[in-house]
C-alpha positions in Angstrom: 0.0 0.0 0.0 1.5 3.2 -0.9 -0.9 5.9 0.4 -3.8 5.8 3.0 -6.3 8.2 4.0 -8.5 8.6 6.6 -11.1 10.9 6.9 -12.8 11.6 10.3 -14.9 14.8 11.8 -13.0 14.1 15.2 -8.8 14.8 15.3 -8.7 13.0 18.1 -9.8 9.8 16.5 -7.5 10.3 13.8 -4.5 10.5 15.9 -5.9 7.1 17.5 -6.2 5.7 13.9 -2.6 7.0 13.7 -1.0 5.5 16.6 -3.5 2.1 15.6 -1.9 2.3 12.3 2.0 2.5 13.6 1.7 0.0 15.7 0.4 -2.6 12.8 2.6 -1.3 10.3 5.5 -1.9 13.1 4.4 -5.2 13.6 4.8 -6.3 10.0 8.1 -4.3 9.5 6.7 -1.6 7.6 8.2 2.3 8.4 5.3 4.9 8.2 7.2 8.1 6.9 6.7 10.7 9.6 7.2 13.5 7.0 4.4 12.3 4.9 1.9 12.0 7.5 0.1 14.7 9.0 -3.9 15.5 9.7 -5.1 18.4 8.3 -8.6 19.5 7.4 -10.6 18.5 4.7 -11.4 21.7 3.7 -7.9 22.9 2.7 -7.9 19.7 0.4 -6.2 16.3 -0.1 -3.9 15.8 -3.0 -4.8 12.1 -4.2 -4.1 10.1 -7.6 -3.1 13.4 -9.4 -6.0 15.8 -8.4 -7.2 17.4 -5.4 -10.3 17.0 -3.3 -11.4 19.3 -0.8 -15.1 19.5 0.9 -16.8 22.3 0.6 -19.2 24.4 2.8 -22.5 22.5 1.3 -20.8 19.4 2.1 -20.2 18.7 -1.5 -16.7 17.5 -2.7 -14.5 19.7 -5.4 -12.2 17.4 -7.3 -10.0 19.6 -9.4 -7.2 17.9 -11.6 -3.7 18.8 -11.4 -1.6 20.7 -13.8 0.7 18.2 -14.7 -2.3 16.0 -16.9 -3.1 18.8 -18.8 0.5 20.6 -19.2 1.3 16.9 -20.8 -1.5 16.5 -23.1 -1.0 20.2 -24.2 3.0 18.8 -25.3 1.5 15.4 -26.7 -0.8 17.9 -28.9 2.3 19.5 -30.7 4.3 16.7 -30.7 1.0 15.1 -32.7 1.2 17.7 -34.9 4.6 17.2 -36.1 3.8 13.7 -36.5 0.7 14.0 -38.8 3.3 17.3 -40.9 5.6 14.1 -40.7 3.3 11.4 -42.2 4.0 9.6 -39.4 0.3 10.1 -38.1 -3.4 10.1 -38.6 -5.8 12.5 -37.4 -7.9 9.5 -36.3 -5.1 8.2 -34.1 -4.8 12.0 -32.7 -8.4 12.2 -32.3 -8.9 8.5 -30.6 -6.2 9.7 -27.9 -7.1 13.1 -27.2 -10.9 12.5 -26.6 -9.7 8.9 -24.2 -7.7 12.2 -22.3 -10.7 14.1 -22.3 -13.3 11.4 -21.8 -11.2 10.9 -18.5 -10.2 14.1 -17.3 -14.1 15.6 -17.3 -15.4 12.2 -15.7 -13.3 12.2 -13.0 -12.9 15.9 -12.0 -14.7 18.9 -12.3 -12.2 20.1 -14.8 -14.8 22.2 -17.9 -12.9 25.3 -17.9 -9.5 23.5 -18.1 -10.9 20.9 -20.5 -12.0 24.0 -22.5 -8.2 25.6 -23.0 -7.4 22.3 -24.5 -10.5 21.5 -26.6 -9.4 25.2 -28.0 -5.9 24.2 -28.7 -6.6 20.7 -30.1 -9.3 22.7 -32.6 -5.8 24.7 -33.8 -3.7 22.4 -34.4 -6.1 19.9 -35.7 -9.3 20.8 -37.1 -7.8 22.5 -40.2 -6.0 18.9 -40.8 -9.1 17.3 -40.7 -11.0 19.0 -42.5 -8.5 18.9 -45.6 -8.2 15.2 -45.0 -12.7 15.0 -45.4 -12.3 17.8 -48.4 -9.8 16.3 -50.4 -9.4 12.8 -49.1 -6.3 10.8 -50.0 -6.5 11.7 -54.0 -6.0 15.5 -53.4 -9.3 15.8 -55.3 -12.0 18.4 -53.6 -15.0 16.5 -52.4 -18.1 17.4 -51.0 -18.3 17.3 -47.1 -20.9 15.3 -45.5 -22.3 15.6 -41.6 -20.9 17.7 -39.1 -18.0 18.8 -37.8 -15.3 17.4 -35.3 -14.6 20.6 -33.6 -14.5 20.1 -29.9 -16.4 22.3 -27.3 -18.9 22.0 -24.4 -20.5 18.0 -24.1 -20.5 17.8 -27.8 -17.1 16.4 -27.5 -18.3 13.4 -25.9 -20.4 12.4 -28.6 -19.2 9.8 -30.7 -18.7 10.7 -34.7 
């Protein structure tokens, strides 16, 4: 077990848990890092599986993602890019990873606004790709476009095409 948390309305129970928890980790000859642990309140928020969760006054919990997720698929975008310029890529390929991201990110946080920077950078760097590859197709040769668009914003994102 790597992490553990507890969550309690009464600090005194927690630091029973604690001392509960030492002395079974002891027993089987695990060390509980003393730097790592602490008690706080839930209301100043818990960082746990790359997002933090904090309670709020309404008793509701606020699960907001961290950077890194987003600051990584923002690089794997570019980096995409350069692979479909390359020929090394489909925009299908791009489009199946990006919306597993997304599908991910808004299902397990409460994460619209940042979901929205990158649905807007995706549509950059991708949507004029895409819509050359439905105009023209392989053969170069201008055809006419059927259905809607791909362009990502809002829920419509989580539509499948």
């Amino acid at each position: 077990m790597d992490d553990l948390y507890l969550i309690h309305a009464d600090k005194n129970h927690l630091k029973y848990c604690l001392r509960e928890i030492e002395k079974i980790c002891a027993s089987l000859a695990i060390t509980v890092n003393k730097k790592k642990t602490r008690i706080v309140k839930l209301e100043n928020g818990v960082e746990f599986l790359k997002g933090k969760y904090a309670l709020l006054e309404t008793g509701k919990i606020l699960k907001l993602p961290g950077r890194e997720s987003a600051a990584r698929m923002r690089r794997k975008l570019k980096k995409f890019k350069a692979r479909i310029e390359a020929g090394k890529m489909g925009y299908g390929d791009v489009r199946a990873a990006y919306q597993s991201w997304r599908g991910n990110y808004m299902r397990r946080f409460n994460a619209y606004h940042r979901v929205g920077f990158i649905d807007r950078l995706y549509n950059g760097l991708f949507i004029n790709i895409h819509t050359q590859e439905v105009n023209h197709g392989v053969s170069g040769k201008k055809r006419e476009r059927r259905g809607s668009s791909h362009k990502l914003s809002g829920h419509e994102g989580n539509r499948r095409h």
